[in-house]
C-alpha positions as CSV (number, residue, x, y, z in Angstrom):
1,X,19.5,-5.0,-14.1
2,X,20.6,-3.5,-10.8
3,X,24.0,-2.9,-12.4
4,X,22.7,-1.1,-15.6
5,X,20.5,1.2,-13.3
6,X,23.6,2.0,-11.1
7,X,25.5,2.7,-14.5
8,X,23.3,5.1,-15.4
9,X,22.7,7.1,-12.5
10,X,26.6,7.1,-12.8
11,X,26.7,8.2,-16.7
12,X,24.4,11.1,-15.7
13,X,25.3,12.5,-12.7
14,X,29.1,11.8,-13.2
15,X,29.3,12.0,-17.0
16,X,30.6,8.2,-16.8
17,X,31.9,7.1,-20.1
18,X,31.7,3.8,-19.4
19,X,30.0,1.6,-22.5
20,X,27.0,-0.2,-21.7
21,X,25.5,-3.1,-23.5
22,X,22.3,-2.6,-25.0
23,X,21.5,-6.3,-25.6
24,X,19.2,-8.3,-23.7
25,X,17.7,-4.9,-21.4
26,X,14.0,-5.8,-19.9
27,X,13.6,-2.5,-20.4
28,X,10.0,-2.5,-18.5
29,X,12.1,-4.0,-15.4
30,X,14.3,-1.3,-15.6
31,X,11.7,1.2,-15.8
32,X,10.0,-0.1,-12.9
33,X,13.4,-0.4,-10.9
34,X,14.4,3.1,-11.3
35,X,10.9,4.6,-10.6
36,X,10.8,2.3,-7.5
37,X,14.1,4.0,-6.8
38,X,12.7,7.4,-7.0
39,X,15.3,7.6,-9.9
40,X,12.8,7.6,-13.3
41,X,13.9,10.6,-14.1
42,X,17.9,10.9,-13.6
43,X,17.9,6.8,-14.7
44,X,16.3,8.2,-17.9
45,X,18.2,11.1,-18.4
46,X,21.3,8.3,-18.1
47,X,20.1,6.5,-21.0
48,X,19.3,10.1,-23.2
49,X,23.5,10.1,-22.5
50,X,24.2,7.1,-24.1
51,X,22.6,7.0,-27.9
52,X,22.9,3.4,-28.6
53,X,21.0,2.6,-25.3
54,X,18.1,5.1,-26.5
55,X,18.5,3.6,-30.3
56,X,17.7,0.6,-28.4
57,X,14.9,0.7,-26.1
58,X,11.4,-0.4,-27.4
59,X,9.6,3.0,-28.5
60,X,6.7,1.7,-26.4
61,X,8.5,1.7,-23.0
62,X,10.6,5.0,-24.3
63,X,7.1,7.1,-25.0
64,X,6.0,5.5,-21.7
65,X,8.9,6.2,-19.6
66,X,9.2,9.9,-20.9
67,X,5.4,10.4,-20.7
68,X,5.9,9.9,-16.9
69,X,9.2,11.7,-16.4
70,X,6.6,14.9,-18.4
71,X,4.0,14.4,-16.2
72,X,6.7,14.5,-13.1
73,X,7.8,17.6,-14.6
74,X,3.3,18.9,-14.6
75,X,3.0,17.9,-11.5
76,X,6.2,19.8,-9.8
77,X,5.5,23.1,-11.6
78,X,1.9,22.5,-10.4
79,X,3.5,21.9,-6.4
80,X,5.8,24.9,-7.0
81,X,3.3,27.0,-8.0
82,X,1.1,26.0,-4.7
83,X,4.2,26.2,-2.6
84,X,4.8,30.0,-3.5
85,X,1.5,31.1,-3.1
86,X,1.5,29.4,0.2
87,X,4.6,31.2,1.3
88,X,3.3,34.3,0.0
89,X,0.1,33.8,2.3
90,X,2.4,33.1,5.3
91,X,4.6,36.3,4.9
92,X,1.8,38.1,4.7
93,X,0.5,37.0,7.7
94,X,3.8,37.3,9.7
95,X,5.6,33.6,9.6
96,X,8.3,32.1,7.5
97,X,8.1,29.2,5.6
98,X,10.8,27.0,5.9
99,X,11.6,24.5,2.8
100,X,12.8,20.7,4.7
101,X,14.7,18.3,1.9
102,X,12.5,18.4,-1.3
103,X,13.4,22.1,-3.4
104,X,16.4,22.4,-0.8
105,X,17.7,18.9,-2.2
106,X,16.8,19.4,-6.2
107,X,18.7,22.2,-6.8
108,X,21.9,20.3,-5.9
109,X,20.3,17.9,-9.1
110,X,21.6,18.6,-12.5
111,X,18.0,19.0,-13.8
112,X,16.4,20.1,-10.3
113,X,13.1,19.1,-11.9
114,X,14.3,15.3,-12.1
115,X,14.2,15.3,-8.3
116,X,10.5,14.2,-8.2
117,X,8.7,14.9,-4.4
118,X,5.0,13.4,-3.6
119,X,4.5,16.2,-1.2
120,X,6.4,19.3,0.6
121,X,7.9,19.5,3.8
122,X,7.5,22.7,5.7
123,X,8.6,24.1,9.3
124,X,6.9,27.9,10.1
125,X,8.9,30.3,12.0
126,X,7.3,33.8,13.2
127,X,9.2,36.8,11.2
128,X,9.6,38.5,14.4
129,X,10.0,37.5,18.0
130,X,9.5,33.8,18.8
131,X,6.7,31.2,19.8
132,X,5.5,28.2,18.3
133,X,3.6,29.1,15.1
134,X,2.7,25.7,14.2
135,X,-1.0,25.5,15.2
136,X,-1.4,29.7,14.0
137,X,0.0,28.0,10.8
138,X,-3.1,25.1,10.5
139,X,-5.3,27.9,11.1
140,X,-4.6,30.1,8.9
141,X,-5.1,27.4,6.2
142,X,-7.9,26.3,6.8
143,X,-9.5,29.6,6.8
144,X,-8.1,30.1,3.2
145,X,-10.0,27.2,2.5
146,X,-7.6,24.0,2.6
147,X,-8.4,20.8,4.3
148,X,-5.8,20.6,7.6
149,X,-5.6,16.8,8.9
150,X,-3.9,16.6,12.3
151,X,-3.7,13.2,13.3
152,X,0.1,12.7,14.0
153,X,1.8,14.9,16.5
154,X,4.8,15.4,14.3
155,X,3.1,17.3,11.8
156,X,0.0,18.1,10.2
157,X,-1.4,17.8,6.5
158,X,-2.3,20.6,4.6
159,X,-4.5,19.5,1.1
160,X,-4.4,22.2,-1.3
161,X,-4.6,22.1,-5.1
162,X,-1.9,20.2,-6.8
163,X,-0.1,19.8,-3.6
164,X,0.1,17.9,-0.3
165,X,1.9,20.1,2.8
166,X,4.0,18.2,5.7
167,X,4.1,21.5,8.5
168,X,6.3,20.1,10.7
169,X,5.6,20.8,14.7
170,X,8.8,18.8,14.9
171,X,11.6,17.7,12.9
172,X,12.2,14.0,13.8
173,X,9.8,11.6,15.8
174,X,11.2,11.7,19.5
175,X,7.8,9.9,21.1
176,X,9.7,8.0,23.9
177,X,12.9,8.8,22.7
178,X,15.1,11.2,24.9
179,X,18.2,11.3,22.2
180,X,15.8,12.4,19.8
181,X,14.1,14.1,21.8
182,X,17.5,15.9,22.4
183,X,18.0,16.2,18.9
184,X,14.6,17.8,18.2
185,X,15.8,20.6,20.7
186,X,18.8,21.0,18.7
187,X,17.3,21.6,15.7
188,X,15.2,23.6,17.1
189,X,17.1,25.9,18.2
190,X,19.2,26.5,15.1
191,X,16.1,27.5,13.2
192,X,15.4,29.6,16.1
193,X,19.0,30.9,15.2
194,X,18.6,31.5,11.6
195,X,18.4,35.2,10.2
196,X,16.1,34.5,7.4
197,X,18.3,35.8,4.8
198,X,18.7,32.9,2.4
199,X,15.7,33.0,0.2
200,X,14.6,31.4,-2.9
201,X,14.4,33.5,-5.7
202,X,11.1,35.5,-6.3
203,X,9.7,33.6,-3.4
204,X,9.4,33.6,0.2
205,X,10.5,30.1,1.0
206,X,13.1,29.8,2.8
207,X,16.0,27.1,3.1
208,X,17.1,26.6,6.5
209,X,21.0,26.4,7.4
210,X,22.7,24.4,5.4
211,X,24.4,22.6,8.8
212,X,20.5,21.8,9.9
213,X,19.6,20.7,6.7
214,X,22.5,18.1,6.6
215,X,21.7,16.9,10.9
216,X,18.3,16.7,9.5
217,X,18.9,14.4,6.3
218,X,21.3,12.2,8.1
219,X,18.4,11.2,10.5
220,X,15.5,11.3,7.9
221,X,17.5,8.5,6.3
222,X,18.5,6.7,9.7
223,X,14.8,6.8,10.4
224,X,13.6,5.4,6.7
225,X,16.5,2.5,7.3
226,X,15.1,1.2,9.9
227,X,11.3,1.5,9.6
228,X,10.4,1.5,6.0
229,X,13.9,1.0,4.4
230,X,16.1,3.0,2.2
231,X,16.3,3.7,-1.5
232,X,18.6,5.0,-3.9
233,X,17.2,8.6,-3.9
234,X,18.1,9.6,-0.2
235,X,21.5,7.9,-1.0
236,X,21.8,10.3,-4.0
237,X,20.2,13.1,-2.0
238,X,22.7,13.1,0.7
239,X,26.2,12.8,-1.9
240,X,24.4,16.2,-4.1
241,X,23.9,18.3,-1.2
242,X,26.9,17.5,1.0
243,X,28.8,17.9,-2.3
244,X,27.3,21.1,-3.5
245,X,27.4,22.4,-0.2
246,X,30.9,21.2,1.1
247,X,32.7,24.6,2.0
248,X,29.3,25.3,4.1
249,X,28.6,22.7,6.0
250,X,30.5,23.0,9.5
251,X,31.7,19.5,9.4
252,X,33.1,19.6,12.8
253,X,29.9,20.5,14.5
254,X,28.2,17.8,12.4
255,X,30.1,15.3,13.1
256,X,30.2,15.3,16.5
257,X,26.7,15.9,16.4
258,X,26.2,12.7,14.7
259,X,28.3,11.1,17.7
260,X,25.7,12.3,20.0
261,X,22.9,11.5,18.4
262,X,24.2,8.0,17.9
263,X,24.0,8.0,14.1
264,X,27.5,7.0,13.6
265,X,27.6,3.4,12.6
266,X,24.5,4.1,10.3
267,X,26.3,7.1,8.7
268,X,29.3,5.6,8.5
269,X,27.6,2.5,6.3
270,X,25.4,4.9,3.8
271,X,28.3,7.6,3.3
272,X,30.1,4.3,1.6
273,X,26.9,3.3,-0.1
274,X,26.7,6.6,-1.3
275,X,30.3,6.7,-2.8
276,X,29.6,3.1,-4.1
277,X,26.5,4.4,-5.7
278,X,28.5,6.8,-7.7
279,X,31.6,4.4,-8.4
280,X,34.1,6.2,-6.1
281,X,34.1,2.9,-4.4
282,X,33.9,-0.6,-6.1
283,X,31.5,-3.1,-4.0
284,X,35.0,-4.9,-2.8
285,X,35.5,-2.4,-0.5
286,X,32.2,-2.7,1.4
287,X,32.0,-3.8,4.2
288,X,29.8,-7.4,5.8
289,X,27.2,-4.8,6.8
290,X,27.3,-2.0,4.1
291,X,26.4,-5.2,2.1
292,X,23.5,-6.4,4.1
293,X,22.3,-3.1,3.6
294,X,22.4,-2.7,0.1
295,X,20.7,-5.9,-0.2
296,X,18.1,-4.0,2.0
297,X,17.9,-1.5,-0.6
298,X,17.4,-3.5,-3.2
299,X,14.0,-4.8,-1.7
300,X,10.5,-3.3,-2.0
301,X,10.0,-0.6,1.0
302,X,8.4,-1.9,4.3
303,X,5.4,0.0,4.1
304,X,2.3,-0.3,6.6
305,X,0.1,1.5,4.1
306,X,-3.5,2.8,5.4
307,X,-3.1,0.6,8.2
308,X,-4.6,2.2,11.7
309,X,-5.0,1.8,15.3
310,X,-4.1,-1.5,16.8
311,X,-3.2,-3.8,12.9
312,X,-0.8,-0.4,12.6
313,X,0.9,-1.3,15.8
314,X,1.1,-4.8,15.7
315,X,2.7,-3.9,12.2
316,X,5.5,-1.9,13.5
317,X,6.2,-4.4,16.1
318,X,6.9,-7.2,13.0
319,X,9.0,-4.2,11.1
320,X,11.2,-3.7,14.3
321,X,11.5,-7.7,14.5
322,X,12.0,-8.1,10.8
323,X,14.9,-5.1,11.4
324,X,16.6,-6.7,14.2
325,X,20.2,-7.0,12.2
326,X,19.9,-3.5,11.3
327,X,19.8,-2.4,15.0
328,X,22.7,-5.1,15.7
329,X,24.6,-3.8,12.8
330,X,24.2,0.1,12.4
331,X,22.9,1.6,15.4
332,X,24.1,1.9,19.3
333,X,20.8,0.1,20.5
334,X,19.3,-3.8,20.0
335,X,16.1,-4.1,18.7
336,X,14.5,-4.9,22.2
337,X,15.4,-1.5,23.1
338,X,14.0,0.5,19.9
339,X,10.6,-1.7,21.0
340,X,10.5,-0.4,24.0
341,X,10.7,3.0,23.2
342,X,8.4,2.5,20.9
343,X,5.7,0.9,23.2
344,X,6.5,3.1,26.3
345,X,6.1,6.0,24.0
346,X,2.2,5.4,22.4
347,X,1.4,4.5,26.1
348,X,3.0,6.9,28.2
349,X,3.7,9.6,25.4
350,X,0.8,10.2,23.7
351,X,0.8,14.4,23.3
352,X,4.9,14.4,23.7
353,X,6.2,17.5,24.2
354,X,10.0,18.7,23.9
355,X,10.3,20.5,26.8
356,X,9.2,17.0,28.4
């Protein structure tokens, strides 16, 4: 089953012609795989491409799976449609609103409304001058009426109608951390850099640089590996936009900005992944610890759910236990470390602050 979903993620995005047998399919398995892959849509779009697999599947699961790829479709004109008229508000009241992953990522799909998003991640910038508009941003919501939940010092919550808003105060979580906390500054400052001059169409959202955008996936991804786990979206999401966006990207100062940041094993490992996931590379030429983590893929994510105060702790300590080989494997610290930061950071961090 695994295989067959590869296969056609492959047959769509690459316009495989590879046959595929349409005997013996658990077609609900597979429908369940690719939406737990954050792939219904492109794994179905795959099967659309190759007519005896669609002559095959059951007209049950087919009505079913393209009832939910439709409603996917609803429910992202219904968060675009939010998301503008959000922006809108913001220009008007003097700050830009910056577009992180989601609609920066889709468009390097080949149906940009396949790319499905729960929510939208935002990062406000003032228009003119410079300050921290994050909090100016929350309040200016919740005058226009939204519910504005700020119980995480990364970001906030914004409710609105059809859609759920991420505004970042801070790109990665750094609690503890002074390498992220590095890299937040970073970041930072090449927003701070940015002209404001790449807009999307008829809207005022705005994509950040592409270079930031490609730092910022790198370590969204790092940071899903080792807490929650990966899937076969951000895999897919990193080969489209460093592939529609090659001649942009300033690989030098990436790279050596993934150096510093101490990314490289881990990027190293899911670049491969990603080539494997579009069979540039067969699974012979992975290595011992690409493998182990595309077995890690494969499994459910580690979630923690609605979990709070000390159950959600005591959670994250058995996620950084049950991760210890990915530390030993990917990254430039052991596990002991990462639970340290982690500790020293809800103790001794509480309200961190970058200039900290």
């Amino acid at each position: 089953m695994n295989k067959l979903f590869l296969e056609l993620v492959r047959v769509n995005i690459c316009q495989s012609k590879k046959e595929l047998n349409a005997s013996s399919i658990d077609w609900t398995a597979l429908k369940a795989l690719a939406e737990r892959q954050g792939l219904l849509a492109v794994a179905l779009d795959g099967v659309e491409k190759c007519p005896d697999l669609l002559a095959a599947m059951p007209a049950p699961v087919k009505m079913a799976w393209i009832g939910t790829v439709l409603q996917g479709e609803r429910i992202g004109e219904g968060q675009e449609a939010s998301a503008r008229k959000m922006a809108r508000f913001f220009h008007e009241n003097g700050l830009r609103t910056y577009v992180l992953k989601g609609k920066v990522v889709a468009e390097c799909y080949p149906n940009p409304k396949h790319r499905v998003s729960e929510d939208m991640d935002c990062y406000l910038l003032p228009e003119q001058g410079s300050g921290d508009v994050w909090e100016q941003g929350n309040s200016l919501m919740e005058k226009a009426g939204a519910k504005v939940i700020r119980d995480y010092y990364k970001n906030s919550t914004f409710l609105m109608p059809g859609l759920m808003v991420e505004n970042h105060h801070y790109f990665v979580p750094f609690r503890g951390n002074t390498k992220l906390k590095a890299l937040e500054r970073y970041l930072e400052s090449t927003m701070r850099a940015d002209t404001g001059a790449d807009l999307f169409e008829g809207t005022w959202l705005y994509r950040p640089p592409v270079t930031t955008t490609a730092l910022f996936l790198v370590e969204h991804a790092y940071s899903h590996f080792l807490h929650e786990g990966l899937t076969w979206r951000m895999a897919l999401d990193w080969m489209l936009f460093s592939r529609k966006h090659a001649g942009d990207i300033d690989w030098k100062e990436l790279d050596a900005r993934i150096d510093e940041f101490g990314f490289r094993r881990f990027y190293d490992a899911f670049l491969r992944l990603g080539h494997y996931l579009l069979g540039d590379i067969a699974e012979e030429a992975l290595t011992a610890a690409d493998r182990r983590m595309l077995a890690d893929i494969w499994n459910p994510l580690d979630l923690h759910g609605d979990a709070k105060g000390l159950k959600k702790r005591l959670m994250l300590v058995g996620k950084t236990w049950r991760a210890r080989w990915k530390y030993r494997d990917v990254t430039d610290m052991t596990w002991l470390r990462a639970l340290w930061i982690q500790v020293t950071g809800v103790l001794f961090d509480k309200e961190p602050k970058v200039e900290a």
